[in-house]
C-alpha angles and dihedrals in degrees: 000000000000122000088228091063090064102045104108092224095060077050096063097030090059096039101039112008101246126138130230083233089057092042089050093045086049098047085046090053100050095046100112093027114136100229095202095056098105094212090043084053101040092047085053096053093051089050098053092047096055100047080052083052084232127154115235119192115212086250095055097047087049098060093044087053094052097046096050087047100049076056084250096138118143122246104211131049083251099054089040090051087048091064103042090056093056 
């Protein structure tokens, strides 16, 4: 197995089309967020979504927003990918 195959980046890049220069752009961008502040969290997800060219239903977005602000994120890709397919 190649090492590129387990570089995280290529990951995403394959599964959801995002760069690492987006994912770098995004993550520069959300340094100082305050993760707790509902319309900061919610413009991120949509965000996010859209870069991934992803639909997100309100209800969907709902439920993300309220998980990163009740401080409920997950802390592995597994646990990440569970909660975006609710």
């Amino acid at each position: 197995m190649s090492n590129k195959s387990n570089n995280p980046f290529d990951k995403i890049q394959q599964g959801a089309g995002i760069s690492p220069s987006e994912i770098y752009k995004v993550a520069d961008s959300v340094k100082n967020a305050d993760f707790s502040d509902e319309k900061t969290v919610r413009r991120l997800v949509r965000q996010l979504a859209k870069m991934a060219n992803k639909p997100l239903s309100k209800e969907k977005e709902d439920r993300l927003v309220k998980s990163i602000t009740g401080n409920k994120v997950p802390t592995d890709l597994n646990s990440l990918n569970q909660l975006f397919k609710k």
